[in-house]
NUZA-772251 format. One record per residue (C-alpha): residue number from 1; x, y, z; residue in three letters. Coordinates in steps of 0.001 Angstrom, whole numbers, plus 500000, padded with zeros to 6 digits. Example, Ala and Ser with C-alpha at 12.3 -4.5 7.8 and 13.67 -1.06 7.14 Angstrom:
<pt pado="1" x="512300" y="495500" z="507800" bafi="Ala"/>
<pt pado="2" x="513670" y="498940" z="507140" bafi="Ser"/>
END
This chain:
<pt pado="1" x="527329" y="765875" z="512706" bafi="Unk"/>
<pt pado="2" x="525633" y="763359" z="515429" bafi="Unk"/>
<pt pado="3" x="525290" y="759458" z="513978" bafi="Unk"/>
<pt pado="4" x="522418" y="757754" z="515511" bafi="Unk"/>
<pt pado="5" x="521068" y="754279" z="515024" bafi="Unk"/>
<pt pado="6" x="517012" y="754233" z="515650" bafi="Unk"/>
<pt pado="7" x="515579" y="750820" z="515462" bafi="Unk"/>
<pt pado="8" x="512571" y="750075" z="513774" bafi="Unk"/>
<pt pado="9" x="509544" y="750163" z="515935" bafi="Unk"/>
<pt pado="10" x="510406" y="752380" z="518500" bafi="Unk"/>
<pt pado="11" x="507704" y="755168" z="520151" bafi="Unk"/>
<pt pado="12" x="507489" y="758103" z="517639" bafi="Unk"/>
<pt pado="13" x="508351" y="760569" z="520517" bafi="Unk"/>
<pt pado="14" x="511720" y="758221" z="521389" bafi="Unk"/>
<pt pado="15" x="512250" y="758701" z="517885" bafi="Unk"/>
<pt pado="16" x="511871" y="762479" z="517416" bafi="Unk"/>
<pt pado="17" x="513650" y="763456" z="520817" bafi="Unk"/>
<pt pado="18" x="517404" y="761324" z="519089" bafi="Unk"/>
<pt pado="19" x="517150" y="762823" z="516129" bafi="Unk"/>
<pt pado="20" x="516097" y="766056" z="517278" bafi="Unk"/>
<pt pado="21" x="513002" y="766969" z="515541" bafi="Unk"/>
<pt pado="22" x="509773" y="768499" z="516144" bafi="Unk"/>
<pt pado="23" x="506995" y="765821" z="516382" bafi="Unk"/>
<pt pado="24" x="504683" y="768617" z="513936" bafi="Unk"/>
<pt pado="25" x="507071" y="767261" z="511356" bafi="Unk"/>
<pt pado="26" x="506140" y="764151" z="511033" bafi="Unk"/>
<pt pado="27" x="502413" y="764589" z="511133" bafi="Unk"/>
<pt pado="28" x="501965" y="767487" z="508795" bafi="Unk"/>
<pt pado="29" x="499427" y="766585" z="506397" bafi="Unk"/>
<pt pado="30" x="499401" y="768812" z="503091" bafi="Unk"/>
<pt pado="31" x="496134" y="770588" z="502588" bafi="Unk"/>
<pt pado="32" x="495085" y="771784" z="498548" bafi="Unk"/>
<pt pado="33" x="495015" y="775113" z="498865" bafi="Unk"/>
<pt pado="34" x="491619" y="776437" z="497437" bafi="Unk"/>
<pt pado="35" x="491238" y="777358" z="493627" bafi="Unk"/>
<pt pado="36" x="493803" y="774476" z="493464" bafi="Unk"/>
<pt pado="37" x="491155" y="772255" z="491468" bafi="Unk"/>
<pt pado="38" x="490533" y="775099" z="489025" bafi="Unk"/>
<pt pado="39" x="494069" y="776005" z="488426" bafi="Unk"/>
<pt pado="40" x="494672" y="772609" z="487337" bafi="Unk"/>
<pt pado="41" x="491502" y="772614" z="484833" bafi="Unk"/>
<pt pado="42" x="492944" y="775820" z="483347" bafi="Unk"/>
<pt pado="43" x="496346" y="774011" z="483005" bafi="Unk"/>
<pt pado="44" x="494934" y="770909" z="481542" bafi="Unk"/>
<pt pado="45" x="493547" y="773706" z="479022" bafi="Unk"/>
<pt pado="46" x="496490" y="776083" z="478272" bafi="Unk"/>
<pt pado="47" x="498169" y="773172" z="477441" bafi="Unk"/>
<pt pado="48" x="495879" y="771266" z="475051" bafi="Unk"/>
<pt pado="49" x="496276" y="774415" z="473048" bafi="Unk"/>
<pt pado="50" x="499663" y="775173" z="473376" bafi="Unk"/>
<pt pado="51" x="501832" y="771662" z="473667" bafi="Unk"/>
<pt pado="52" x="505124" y="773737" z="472986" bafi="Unk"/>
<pt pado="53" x="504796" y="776120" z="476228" bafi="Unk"/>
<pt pado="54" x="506964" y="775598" z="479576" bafi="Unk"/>
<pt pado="55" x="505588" y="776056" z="482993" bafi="Unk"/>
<pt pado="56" x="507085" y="779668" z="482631" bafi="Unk"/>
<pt pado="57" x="505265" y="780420" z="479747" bafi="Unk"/>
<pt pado="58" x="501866" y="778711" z="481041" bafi="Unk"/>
<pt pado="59" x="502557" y="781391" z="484651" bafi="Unk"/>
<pt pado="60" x="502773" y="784457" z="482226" bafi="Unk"/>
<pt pado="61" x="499731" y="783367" z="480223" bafi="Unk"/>
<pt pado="62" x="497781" y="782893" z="483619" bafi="Unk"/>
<pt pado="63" x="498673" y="785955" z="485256" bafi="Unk"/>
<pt pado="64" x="497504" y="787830" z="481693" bafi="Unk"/>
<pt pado="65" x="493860" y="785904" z="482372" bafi="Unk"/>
<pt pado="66" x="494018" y="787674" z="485860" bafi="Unk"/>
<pt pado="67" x="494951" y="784969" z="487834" bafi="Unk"/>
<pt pado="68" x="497230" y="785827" z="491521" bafi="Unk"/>
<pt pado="69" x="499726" y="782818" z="491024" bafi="Unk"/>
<pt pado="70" x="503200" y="782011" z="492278" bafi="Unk"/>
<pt pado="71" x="505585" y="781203" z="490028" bafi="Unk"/>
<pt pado="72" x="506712" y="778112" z="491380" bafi="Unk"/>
<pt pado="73" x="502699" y="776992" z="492680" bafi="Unk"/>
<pt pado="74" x="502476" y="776899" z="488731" bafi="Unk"/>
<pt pado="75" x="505669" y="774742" z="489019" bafi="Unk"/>
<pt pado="76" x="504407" y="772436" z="491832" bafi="Unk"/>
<pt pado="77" x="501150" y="771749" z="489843" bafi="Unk"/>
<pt pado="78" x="502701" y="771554" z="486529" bafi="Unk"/>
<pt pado="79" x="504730" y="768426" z="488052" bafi="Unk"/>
<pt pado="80" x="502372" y="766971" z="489698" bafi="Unk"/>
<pt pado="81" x="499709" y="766676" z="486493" bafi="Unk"/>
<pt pado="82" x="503009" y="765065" z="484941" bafi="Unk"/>
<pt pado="83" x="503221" y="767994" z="482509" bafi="Unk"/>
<pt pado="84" x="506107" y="768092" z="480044" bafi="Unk"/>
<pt pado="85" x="507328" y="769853" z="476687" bafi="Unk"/>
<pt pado="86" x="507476" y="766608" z="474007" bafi="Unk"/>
<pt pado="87" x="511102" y="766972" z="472702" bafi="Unk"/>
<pt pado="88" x="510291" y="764993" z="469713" bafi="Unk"/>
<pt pado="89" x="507652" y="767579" z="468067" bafi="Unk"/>
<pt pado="90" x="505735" y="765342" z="465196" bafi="Unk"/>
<pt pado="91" x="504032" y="767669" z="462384" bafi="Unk"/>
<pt pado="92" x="500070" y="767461" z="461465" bafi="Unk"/>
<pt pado="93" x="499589" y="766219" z="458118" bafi="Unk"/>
<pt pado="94" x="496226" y="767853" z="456945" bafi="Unk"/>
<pt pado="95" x="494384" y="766411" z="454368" bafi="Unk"/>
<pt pado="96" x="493678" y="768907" z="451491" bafi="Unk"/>
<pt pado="97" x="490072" y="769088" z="449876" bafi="Unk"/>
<pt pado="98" x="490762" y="772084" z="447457" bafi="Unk"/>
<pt pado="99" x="488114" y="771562" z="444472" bafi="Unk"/>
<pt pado="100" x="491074" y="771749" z="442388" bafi="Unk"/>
<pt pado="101" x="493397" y="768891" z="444058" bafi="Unk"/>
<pt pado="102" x="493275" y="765254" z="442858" bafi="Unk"/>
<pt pado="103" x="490485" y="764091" z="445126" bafi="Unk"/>
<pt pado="104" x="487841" y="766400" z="443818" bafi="Unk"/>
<pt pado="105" x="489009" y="766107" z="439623" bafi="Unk"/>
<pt pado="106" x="490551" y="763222" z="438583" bafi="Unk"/>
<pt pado="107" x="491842" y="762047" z="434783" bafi="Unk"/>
<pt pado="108" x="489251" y="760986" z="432685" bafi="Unk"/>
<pt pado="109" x="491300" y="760099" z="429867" bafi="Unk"/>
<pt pado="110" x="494529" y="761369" z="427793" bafi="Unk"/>
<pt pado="111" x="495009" y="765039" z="427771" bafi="Unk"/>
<pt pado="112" x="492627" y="765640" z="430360" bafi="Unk"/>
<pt pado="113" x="495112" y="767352" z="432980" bafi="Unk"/>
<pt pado="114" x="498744" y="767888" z="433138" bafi="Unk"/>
<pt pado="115" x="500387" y="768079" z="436128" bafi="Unk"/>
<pt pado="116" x="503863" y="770106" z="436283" bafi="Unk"/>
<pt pado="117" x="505904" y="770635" z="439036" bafi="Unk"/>
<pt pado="118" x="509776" y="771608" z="439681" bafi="Unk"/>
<pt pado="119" x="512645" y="769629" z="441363" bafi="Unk"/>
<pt pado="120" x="516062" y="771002" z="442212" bafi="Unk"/>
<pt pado="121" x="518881" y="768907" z="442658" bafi="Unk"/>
<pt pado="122" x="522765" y="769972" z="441862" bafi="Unk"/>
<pt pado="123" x="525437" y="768808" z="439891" bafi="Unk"/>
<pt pado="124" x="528897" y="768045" z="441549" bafi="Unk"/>
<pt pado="125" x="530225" y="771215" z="441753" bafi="Unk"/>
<pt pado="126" x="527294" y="772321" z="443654" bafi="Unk"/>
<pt pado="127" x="525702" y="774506" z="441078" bafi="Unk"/>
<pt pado="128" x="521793" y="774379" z="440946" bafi="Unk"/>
<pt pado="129" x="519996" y="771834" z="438298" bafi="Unk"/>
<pt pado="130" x="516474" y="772941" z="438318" bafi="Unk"/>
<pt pado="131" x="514010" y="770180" z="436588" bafi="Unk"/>
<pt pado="132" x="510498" y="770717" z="435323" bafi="Unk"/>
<pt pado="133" x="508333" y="767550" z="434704" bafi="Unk"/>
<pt pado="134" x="505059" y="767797" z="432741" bafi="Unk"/>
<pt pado="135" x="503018" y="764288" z="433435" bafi="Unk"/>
<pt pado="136" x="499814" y="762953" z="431979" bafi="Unk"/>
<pt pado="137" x="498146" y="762008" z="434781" bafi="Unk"/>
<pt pado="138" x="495595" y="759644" z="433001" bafi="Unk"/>
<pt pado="139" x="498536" y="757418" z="431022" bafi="Unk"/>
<pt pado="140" x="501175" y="758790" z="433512" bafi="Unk"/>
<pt pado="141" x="503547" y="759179" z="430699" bafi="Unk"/>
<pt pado="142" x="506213" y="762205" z="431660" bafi="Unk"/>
<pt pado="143" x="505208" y="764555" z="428454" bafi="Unk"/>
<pt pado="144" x="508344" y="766430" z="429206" bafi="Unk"/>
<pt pado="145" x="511165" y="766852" z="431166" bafi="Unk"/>
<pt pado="146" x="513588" y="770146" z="431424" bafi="Unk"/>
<pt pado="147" x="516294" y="770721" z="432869" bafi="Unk"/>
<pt pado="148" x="518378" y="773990" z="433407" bafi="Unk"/>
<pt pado="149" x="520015" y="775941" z="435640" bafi="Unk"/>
<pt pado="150" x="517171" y="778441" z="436418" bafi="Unk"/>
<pt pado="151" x="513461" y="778201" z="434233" bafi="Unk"/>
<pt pado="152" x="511228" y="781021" z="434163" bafi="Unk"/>
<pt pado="153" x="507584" y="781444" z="433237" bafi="Unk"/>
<pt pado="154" x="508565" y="782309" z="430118" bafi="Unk"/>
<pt pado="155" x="510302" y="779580" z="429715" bafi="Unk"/>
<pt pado="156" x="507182" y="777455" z="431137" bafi="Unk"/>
<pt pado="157" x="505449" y="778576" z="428043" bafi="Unk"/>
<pt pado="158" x="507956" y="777773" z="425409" bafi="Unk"/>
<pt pado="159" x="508059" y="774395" z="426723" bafi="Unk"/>
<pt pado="160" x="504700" y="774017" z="427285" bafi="Unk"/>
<pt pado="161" x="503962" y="775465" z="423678" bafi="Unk"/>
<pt pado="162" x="506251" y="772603" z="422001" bafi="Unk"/>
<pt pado="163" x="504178" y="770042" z="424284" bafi="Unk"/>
<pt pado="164" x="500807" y="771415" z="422813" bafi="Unk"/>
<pt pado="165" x="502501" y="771305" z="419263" bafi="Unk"/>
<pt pado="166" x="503350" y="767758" z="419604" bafi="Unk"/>
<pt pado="167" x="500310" y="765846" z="421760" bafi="Unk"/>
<pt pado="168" x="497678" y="768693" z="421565" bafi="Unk"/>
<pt pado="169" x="496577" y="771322" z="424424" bafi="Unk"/>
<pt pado="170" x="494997" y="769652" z="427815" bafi="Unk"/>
<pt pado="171" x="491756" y="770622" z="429720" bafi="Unk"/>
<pt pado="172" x="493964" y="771352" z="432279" bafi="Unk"/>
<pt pado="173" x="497326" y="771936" z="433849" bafi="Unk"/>
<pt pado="174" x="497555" y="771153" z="437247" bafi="Unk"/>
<pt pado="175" x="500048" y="773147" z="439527" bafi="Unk"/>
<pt pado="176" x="500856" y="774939" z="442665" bafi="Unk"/>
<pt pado="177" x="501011" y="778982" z="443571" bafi="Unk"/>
<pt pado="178" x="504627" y="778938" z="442469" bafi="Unk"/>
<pt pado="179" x="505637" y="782531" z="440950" bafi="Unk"/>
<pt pado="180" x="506509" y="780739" z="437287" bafi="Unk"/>
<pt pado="181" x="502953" y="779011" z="437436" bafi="Unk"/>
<pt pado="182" x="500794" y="782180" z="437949" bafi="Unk"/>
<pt pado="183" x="502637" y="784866" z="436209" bafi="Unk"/>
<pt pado="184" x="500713" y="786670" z="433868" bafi="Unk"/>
<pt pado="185" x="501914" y="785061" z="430336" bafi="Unk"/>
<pt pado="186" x="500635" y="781698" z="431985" bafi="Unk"/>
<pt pado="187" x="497262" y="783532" z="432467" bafi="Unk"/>
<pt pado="188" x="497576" y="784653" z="429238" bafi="Unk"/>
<pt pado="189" x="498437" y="781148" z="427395" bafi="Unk"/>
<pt pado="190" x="495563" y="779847" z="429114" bafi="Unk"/>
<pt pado="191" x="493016" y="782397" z="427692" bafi="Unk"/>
<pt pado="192" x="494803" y="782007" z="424028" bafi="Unk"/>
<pt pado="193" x="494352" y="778069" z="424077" bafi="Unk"/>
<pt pado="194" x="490920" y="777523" z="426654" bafi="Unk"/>
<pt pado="195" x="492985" y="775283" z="428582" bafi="Unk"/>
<pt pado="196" x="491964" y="776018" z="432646" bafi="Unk"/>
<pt pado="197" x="494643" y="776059" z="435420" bafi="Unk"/>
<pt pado="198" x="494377" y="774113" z="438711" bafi="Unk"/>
<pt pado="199" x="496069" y="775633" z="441335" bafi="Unk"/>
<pt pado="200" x="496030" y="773596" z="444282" bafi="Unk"/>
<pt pado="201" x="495761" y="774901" z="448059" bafi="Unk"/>
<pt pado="202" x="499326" y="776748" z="449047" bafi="Unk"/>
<pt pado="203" x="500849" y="774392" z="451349" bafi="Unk"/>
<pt pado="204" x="499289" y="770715" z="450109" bafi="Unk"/>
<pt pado="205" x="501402" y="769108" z="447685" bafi="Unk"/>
<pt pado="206" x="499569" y="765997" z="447782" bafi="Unk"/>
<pt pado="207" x="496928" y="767578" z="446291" bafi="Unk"/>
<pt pado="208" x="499407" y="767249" z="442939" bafi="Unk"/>
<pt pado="209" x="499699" y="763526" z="444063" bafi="Unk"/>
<pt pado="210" x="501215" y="762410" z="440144" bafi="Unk"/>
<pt pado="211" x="503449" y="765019" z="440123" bafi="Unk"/>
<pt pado="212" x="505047" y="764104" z="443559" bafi="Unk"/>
<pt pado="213" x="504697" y="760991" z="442728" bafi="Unk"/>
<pt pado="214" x="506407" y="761251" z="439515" bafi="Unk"/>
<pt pado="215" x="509619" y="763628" z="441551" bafi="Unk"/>
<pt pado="216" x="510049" y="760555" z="444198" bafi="Unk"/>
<pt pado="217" x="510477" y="758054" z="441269" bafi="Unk"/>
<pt pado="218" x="512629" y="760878" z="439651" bafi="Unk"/>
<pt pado="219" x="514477" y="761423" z="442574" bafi="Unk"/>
<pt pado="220" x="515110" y="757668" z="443105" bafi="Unk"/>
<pt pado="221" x="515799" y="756563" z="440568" bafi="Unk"/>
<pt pado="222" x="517932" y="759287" z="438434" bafi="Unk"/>
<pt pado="223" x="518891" y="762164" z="440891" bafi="Unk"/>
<pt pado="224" x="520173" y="759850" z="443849" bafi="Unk"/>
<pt pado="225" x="521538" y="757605" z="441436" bafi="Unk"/>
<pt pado="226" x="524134" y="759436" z="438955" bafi="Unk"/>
<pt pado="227" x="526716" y="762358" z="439941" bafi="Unk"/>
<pt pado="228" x="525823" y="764698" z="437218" bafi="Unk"/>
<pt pado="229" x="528990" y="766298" z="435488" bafi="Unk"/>
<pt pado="230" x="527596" y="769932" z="434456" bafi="Unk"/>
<pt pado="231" x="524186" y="770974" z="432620" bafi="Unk"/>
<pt pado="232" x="524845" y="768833" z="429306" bafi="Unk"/>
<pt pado="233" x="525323" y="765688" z="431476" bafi="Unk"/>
<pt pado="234" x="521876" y="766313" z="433108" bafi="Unk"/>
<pt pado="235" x="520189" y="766658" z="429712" bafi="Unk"/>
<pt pado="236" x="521402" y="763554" z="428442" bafi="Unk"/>
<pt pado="237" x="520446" y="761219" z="431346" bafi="Unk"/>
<pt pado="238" x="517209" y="762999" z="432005" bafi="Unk"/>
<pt pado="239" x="516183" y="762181" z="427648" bafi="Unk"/>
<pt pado="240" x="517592" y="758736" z="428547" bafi="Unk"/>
<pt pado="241" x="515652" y="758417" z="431720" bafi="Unk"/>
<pt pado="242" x="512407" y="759492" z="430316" bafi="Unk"/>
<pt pado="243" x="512748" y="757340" z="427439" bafi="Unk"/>
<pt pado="244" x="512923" y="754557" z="429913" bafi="Unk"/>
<pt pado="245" x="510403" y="755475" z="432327" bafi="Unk"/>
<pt pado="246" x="507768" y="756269" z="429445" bafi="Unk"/>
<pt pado="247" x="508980" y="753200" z="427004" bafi="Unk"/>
<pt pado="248" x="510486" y="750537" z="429574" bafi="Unk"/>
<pt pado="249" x="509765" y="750836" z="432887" bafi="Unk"/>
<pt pado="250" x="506237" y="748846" z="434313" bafi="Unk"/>
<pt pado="251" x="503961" y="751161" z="436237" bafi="Unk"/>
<pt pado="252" x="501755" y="749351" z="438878" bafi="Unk"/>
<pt pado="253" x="498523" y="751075" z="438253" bafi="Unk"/>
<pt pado="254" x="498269" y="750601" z="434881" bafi="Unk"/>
<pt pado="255" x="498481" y="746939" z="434774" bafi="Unk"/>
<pt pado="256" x="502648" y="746792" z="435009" bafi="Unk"/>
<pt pado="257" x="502562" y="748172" z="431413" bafi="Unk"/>
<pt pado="258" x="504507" y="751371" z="430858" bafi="Unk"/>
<pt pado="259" x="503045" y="754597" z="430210" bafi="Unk"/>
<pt pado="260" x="503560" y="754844" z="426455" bafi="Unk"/>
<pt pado="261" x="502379" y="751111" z="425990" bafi="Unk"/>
<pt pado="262" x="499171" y="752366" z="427881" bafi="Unk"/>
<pt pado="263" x="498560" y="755164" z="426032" bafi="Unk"/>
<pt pado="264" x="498548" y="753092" z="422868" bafi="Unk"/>
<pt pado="265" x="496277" y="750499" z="423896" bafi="Unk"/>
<pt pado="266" x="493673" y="753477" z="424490" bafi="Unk"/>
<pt pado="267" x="493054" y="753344" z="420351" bafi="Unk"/>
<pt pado="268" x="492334" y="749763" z="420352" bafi="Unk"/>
<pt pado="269" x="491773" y="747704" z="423507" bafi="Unk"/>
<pt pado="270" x="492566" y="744386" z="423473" bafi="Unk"/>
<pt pado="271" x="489575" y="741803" z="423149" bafi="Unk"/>
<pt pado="272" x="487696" y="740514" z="426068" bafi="Unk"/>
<pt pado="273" x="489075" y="744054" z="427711" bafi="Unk"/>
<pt pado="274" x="486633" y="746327" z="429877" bafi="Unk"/>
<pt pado="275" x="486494" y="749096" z="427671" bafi="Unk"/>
<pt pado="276" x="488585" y="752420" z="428463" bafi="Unk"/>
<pt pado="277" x="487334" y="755884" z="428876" bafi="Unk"/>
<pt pado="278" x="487628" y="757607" z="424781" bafi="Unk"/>
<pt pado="279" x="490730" y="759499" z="424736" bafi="Unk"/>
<pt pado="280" x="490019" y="762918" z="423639" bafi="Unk"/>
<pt pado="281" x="490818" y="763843" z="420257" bafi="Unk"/>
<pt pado="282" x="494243" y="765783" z="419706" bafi="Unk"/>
<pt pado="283" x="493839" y="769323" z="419742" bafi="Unk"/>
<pt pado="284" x="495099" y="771474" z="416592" bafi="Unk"/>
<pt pado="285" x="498743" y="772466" z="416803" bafi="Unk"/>
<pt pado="286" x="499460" y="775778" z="418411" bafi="Unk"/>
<pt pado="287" x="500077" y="778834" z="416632" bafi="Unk"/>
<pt pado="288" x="503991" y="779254" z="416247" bafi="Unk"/>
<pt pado="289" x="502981" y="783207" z="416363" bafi="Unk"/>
<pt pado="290" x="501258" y="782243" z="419506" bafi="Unk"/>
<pt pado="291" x="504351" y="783173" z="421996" bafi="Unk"/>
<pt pado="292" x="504721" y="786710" z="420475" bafi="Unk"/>
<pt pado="293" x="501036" y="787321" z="421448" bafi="Unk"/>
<pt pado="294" x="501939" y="786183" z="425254" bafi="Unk"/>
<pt pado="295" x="504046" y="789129" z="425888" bafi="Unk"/>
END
């Protein structure tokens, strides 16, 4: 291989003639080819619609609409737009507006909607825990709280039967498309005591804002927090953690009063007090012949 030394400044042609190259070379000027501009439009396009696509992909998809284009021309223009797949993809969080989510019917007082929900969680020899919370979404006090290895709908309507017995039935129960929240005996305990079902639009939790709500203080605070043993252990911390998140614990939006301290200030507010929404009167207790007529 020849070593040269070419000063700066010298004649191109000096220049060329050392180093042995054609003096085209150093004056070819790149001309767009035509249809150039209108590739790139269609680009810009195909890939506002489709982020996740490589400049393979983006050739095939052209060459479908018809288009006569070299594989690496798509290549060559996809580099010099500064085109690139993200490797960091970030998910769209889309707001829901079902008419049945908390934005569209909120709480007017207590016993006006329900909101259950599961949680799963597992003790420490990695055998499933699965937790149902029932919440008042007006007082936010946690009506109920299950746990058990596996709950069916069945079992959503025993449990939800003992709740009516004790506090009265709700308006309504607020919930998503889960298989134990739509079964038929649901349908059917719905009919029996006129309460209405909200189920919210599949894929938007937040439109059951108290229930997720309730599950991250849940999750914080109890299932992050203790190593359950088996089943029994569970039950016993979850009665003691309800106790204490209904009894003890401040809740910011009601004033830093807990739930059940709330919900018994509704009778009698205190004087000088904006007065509260009437809490609706308690609902006669449900049949106890009621769950034979479900099935």
């Amino acid at each position: 291989m020849k070593h040269v030394q070419v000063q700066l400044g010298q004649p191109e042609r000096r220049v060329c003639r050392v180093l042995e190259q054609a003096r085209s070379t150093q004056r070819y000027v790149r001309v767009p080819r035509d249809g150039d501009q209108a590739l790139v439009r269609r680009l810009h396009e195909l890939v506002r619609a489709h982020p996740r696509r490589g400049y393979r992909m983006m050739w095939g998809m052209l060459r479908l609409d018809g288009w006569r284009v070299n594989c690496k021309r798509v290549h060559r223009l996809w580099k010099q737009e500064g085109f690139k797949v993200p490797r960091k993809q970030h998910k769209k969080r889309r707001l829901g507006h079902s008419a049945n989510g908390v934005l569209r019917l909120r709480a007017q007082y207590k016993g006006h909607v329900w909101a259950v929900d599961f949680i799963h969680d597992w003790d420490e020899r990695g055998r499933p825990l699965k937790w149902l919370s029932i919440v008042d979404e007006f007082t936010r006090e946690c009506v109920r709280l299950e746990v058990e290895r596996g709950i069916t709908s069945e079992d959503v309507v025993s449990l939800l039967i003992e709740a009516f017995n004790v506090r009265g039935v709700p308006t309504h129960i607020r919930s998503d498309n889960g298989g134990e929240f739509i079964a038929a005996v649901i349908t059917r305990l719905a009919e029996i005591t006129g309460m209405e079902m909200l189920y919210i639009k599949p894929g938007s939790p937040w439109e059951n804002g108290y229930a997720e709500s309730f599950h991250s203080r849940l999750r914080d605070e109890l299932l992050n927090a203790e190593v359950f043993d088996g089943l029994a252990d569970a039950k016993a911390l979850a009665a003691k953690w309800r106790h204490e998140y209904n009894h003890r614990r401040p809740h910011s939006s009601l004033g830093y009063l807990p739930p059940a301290m709330y919900a018994a200030s509704l009778a009698g507010p205190a004087v000088g007090a904006a007065p509260l929404p009437p809490a609706r009167p308690a609902a006669s207790p449900v049949d106890p012949t009621l769950e034979p007529q479900l099935s």
